[in-house]
C-alpha positions as CSV (number, residue, x, y, z in Angstrom):
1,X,-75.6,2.9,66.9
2,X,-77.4,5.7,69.1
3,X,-77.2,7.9,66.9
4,X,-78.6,5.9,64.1
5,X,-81.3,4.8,65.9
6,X,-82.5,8.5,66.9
7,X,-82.0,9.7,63.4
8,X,-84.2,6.5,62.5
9,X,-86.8,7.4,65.2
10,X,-87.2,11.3,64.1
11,X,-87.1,9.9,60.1
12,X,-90.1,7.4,61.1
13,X,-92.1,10.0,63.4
14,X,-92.1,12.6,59.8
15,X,-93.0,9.5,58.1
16,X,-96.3,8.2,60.4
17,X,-96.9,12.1,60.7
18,X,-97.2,12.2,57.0
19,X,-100.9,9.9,57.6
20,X,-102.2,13.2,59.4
21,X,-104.5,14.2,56.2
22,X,-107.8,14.0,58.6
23,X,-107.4,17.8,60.0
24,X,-111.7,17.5,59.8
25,X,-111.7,14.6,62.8
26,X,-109.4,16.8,64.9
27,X,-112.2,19.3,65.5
28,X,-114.7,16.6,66.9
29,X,-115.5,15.9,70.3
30,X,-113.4,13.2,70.9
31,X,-110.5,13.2,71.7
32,X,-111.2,16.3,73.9
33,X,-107.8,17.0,75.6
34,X,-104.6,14.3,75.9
35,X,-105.2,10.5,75.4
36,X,-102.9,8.7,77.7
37,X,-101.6,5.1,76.8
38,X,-100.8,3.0,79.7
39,X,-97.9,0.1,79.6
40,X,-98.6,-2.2,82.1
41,X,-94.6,-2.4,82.2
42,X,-91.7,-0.5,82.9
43,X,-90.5,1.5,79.8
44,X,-87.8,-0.4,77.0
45,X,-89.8,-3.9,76.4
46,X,-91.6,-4.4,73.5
47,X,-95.3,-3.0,75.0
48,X,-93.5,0.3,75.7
49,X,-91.6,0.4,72.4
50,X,-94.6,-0.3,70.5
51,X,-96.8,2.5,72.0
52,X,-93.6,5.0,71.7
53,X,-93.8,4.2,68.0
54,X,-97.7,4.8,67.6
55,X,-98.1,7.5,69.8
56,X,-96.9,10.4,67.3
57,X,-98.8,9.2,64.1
58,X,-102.0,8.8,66.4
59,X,-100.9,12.8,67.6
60,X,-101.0,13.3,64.1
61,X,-104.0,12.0,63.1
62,X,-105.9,13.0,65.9
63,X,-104.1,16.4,66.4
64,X,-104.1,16.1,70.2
65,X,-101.7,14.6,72.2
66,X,-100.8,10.7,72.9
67,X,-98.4,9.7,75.6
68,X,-97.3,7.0,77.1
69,X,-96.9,6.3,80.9
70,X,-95.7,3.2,81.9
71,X,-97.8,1.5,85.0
72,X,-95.5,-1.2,86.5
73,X,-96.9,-4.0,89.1
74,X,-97.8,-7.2,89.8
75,X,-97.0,-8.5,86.4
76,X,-98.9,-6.4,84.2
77,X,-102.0,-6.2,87.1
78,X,-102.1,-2.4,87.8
79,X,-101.8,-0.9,84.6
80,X,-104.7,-2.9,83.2
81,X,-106.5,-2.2,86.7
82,X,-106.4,1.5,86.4
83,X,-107.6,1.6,82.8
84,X,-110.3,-0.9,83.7
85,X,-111.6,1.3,86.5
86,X,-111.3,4.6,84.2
87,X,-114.0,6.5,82.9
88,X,-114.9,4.6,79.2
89,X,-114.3,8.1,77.4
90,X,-111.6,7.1,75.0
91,X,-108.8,9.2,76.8
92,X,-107.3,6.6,78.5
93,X,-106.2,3.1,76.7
94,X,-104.4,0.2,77.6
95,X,-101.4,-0.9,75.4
96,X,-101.6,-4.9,76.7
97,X,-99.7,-8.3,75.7
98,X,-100.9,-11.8,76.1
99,X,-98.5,-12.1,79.6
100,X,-100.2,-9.4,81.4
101,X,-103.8,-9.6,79.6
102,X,-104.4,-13.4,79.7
103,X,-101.5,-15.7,81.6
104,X,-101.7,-13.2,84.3
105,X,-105.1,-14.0,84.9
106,X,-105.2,-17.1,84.8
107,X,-102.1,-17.9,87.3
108,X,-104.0,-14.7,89.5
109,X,-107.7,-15.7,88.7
110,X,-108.9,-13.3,91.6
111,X,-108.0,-9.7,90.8
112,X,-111.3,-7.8,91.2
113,X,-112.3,-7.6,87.4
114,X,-112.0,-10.2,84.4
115,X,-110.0,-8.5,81.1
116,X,-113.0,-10.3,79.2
117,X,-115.7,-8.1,80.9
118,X,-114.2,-4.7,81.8
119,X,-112.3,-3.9,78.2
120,X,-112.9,-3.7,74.8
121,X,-110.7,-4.8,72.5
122,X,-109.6,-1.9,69.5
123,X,-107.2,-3.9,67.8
124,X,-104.4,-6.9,67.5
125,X,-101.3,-4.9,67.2
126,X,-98.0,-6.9,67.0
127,X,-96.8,-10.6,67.4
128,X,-93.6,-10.3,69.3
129,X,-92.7,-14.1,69.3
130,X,-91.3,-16.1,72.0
131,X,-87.9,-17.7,72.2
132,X,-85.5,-20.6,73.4
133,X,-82.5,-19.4,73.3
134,X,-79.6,-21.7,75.6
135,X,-75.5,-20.8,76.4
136,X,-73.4,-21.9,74.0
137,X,-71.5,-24.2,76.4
138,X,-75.0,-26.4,76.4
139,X,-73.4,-27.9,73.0
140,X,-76.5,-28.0,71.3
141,X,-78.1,-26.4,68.0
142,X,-81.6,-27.3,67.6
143,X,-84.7,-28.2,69.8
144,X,-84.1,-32.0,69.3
145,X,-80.9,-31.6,70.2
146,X,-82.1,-29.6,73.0
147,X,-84.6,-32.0,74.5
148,X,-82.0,-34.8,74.1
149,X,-80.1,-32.9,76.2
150,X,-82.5,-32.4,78.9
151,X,-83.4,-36.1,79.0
152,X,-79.8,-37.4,79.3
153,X,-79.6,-34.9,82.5
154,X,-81.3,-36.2,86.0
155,X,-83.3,-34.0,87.0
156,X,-83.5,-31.4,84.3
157,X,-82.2,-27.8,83.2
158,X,-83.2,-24.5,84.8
159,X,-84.7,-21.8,82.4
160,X,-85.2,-18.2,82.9
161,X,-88.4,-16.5,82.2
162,X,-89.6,-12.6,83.0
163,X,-92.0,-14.1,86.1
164,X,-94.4,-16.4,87.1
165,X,-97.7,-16.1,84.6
166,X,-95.6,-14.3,81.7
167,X,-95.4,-15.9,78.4
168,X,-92.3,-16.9,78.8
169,X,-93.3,-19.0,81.5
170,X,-96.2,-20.7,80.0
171,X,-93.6,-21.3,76.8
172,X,-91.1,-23.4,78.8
173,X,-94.1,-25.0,80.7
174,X,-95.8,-25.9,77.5
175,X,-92.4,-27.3,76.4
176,X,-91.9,-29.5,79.2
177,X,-96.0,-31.3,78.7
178,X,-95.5,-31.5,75.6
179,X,-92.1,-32.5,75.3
180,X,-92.3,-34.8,78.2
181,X,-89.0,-33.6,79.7
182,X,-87.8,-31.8,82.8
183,X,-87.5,-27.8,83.0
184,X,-87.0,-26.1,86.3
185,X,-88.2,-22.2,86.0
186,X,-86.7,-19.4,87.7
187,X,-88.1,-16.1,87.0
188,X,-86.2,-12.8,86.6
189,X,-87.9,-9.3,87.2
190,X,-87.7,-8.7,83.3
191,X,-86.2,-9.5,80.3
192,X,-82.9,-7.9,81.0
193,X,-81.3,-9.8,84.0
194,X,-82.7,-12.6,82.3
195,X,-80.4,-12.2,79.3
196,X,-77.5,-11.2,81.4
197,X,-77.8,-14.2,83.2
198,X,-78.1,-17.0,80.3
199,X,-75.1,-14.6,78.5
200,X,-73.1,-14.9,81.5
201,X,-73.6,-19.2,82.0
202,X,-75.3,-18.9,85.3
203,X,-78.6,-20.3,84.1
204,X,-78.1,-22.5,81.1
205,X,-81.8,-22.0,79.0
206,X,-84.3,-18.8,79.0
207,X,-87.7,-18.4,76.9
208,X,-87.4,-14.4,76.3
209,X,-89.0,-12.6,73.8
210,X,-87.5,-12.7,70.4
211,X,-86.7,-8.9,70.5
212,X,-84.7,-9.3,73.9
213,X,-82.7,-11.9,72.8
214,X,-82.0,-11.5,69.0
215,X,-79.0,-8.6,69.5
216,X,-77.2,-11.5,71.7
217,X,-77.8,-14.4,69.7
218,X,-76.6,-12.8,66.3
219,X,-73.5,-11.5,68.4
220,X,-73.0,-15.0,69.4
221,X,-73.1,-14.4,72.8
222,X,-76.2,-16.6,73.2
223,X,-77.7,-20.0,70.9
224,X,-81.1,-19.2,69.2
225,X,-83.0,-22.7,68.6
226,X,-86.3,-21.5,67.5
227,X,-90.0,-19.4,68.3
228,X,-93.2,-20.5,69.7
229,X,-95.4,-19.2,66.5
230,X,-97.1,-21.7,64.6
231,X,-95.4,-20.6,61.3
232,X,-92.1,-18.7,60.4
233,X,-91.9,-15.1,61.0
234,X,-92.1,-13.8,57.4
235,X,-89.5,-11.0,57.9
236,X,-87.1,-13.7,59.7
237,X,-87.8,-16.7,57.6
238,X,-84.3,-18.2,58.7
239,X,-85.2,-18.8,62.2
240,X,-87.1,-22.2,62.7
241,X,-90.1,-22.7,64.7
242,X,-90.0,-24.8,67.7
243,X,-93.0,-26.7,65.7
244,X,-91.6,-28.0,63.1
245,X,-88.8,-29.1,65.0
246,X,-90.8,-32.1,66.3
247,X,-92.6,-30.6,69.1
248,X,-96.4,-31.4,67.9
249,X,-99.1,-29.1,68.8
250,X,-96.5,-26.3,70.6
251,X,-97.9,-22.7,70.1
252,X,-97.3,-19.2,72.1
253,X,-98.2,-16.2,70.9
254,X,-97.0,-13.2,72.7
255,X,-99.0,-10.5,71.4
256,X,-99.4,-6.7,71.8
257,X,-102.9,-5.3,71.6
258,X,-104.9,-1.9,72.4
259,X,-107.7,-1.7,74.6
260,X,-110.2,0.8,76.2
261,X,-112.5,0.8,79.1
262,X,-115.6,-1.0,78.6
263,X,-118.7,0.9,77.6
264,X,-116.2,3.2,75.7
265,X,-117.9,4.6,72.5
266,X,-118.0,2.0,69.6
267,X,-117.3,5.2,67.3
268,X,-114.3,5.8,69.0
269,X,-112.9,2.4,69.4
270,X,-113.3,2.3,65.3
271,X,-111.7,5.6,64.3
272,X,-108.4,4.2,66.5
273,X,-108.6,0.9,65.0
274,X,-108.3,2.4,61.4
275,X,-105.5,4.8,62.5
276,X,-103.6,1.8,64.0
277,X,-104.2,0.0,61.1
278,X,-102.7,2.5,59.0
279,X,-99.9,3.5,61.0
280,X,-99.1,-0.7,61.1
281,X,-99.3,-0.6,57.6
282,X,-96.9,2.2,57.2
283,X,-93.4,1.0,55.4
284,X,-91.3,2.9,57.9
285,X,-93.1,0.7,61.1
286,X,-93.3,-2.2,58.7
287,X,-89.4,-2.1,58.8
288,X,-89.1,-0.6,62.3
289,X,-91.2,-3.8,63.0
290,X,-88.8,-6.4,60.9
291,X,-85.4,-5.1,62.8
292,X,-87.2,-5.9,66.7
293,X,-88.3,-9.9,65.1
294,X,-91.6,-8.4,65.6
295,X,-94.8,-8.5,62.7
296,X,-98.2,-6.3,62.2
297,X,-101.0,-8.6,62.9
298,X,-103.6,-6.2,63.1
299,X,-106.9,-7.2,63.8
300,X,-110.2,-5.1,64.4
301,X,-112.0,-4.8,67.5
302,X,-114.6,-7.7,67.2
303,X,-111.7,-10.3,65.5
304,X,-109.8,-9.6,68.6
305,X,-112.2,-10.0,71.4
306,X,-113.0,-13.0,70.3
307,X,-109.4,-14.2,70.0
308,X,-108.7,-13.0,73.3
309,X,-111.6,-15.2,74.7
310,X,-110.1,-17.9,72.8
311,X,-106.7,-17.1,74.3
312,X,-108.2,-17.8,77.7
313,X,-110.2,-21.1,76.7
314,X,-107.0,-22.3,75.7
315,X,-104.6,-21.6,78.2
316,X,-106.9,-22.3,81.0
317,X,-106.7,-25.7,81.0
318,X,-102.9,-25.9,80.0
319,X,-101.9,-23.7,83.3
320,X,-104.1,-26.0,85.2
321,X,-102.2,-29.0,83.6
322,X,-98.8,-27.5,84.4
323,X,-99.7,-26.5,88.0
324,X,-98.5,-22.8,87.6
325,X,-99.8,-20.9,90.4
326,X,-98.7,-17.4,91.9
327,X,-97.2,-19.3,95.4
């Protein structure tokens, strides 16, 4: 499987480096010397993937280097910081998702900068949908079944999330207002010892990100009952939303995006739009995208400002509603 996957990643990096016919832009000013991407996370979730799978085609197209250093902290909080404080030259971006960029903030309103003000979007990247996955032993197969479950137990189930303020919180929490049932969180460090828990029985439900917990579910190890998107993943049109399982108005989007300083030239937030774009478009990441349960949602830098603002109108009073806070 190793092996398959490096031979897969060299195959892909030949293919995205195939998009490099723009040798003119490489001689202009920008980008002057190495463009560093920072993941706000430690390196294997699907932030870090991502960037590790744009990074050479942007080399390529830009013909200087792109690398990826991973910022971990305070759930996503210095990574962003130290690209919000950095000088807005286009040499140092921010590969964000909706837990660091958004639910972070609003659980930690007070964190010396707003996302809104000191970043400009460059583009939507990736849905990486949420999950409810539950053990096997629960005995049940779909969210109704799920949420009868919970409301024939006193007091509730426990579910696993990757922290306080991640999306994976704010999924179960959204669940539990709009569901009208009881869900106890506990949160893990990350994604990992989240799995390892719910695959081992000793917490009986987790909301993870589909790409954590797909291996485990179609090894059986695991039960997957559905995803937080609003429709069907196109490329996993077997796997039903939590939706349209009776859960009315029930949405999270965990999405990953690219950002730059504020002030950063508008030239230079448009030529990495269009080579993200192109690279997104690619077949190779197309299927690359398909095998993680992830899709290409790119959107341009304006179309995702304003969806980010509209993330945070959103959310706001939903966090307030739950009563998630960072104590």
């Amino acid at each position: 499987m190793m092996e398959r996957r490096r031979i897969g990643t060299a195959a892909m990096s030949l293919a995205l480096g195939s998009l490099a016919g723009r040798a003119a832009r490489a001689q202009e000013a920008w980008p002057s010397r190495t463009v560093t991407m920072i993941v706000p996370y430690a390196p294997g979730g699907s932030n870090d993937v991502v960037a590790r799978l744009l990074a050479p085609g942007l080399q390529a197209a830009f013909g200087r280097s792109f690398v990826v250093e991973n910022r971990a902290g305070a759930g996503g909080a210095v990574g962003m910081a130290q690209v919000a404080r950095a000088r807005p030259d286009g040499h140092m971006l921010l590969v964000s998702s909706a837990s660091n960029h958004v639910f972070n903030h609003l659980v930690v309103p007070d964190q010396g900068y707003d996302p809104r003000e000191a970043l400009s979007a460059v583009a939507m990247m990736v849905d990486v949908p949420n999950a409810l996955a539950v053990h096997p032993s629960l005995g049940v197969t779909d969210v109704q079944g799920f949420l009868a479950k919970l409301r024939a137990t006193p007091g509730g189930l426990s579910f696993a999330s990757t922290g306080v303020g991640s999306s994976n919180h704010l999924a179960g929490e959204l669940l539990r207002l709009r569901a009208g049932v009881e869900l106890n969180h506990v949160p893990y460090r990350g994604g990992g010892p989240a799995l390892s828990d719910l695959i081992a029985g000793t917490v009986p439900v987790a909301f993870l990100n589909l790409p954590t917990v797909l291996p485990a579910a179609e090894a059986g190890q695991v039960r997957l009952l559905g995803i937080g998107g609003k429709a069907r993943l196109s490329s996993r049109p077997d796997i039903l939303t939590i939706r349209e399982q009776g859960v009315a108005d029930y949405e999270v989007q965990s999405w990953t995006g690219l950002f730059a300083p504020r002030s950063t030239p508008r030239p230079v937030i448009d030529r990495l739009a269009e080579e993200v774009k192109a690279l997104l478009d690619h077949p190779t990441m197309r299927e690359r995208l398909k095998e993680m349960g992830s899709e290409n949602i790119w959107a341009g830098p304006d179309a995702t400002d304003a969806f980010v603002r509209a993330e945070f109108d959103r959310w706001g009073p939903i966090v307030k509603q739950a009563g998630v806070t960072s104590n």
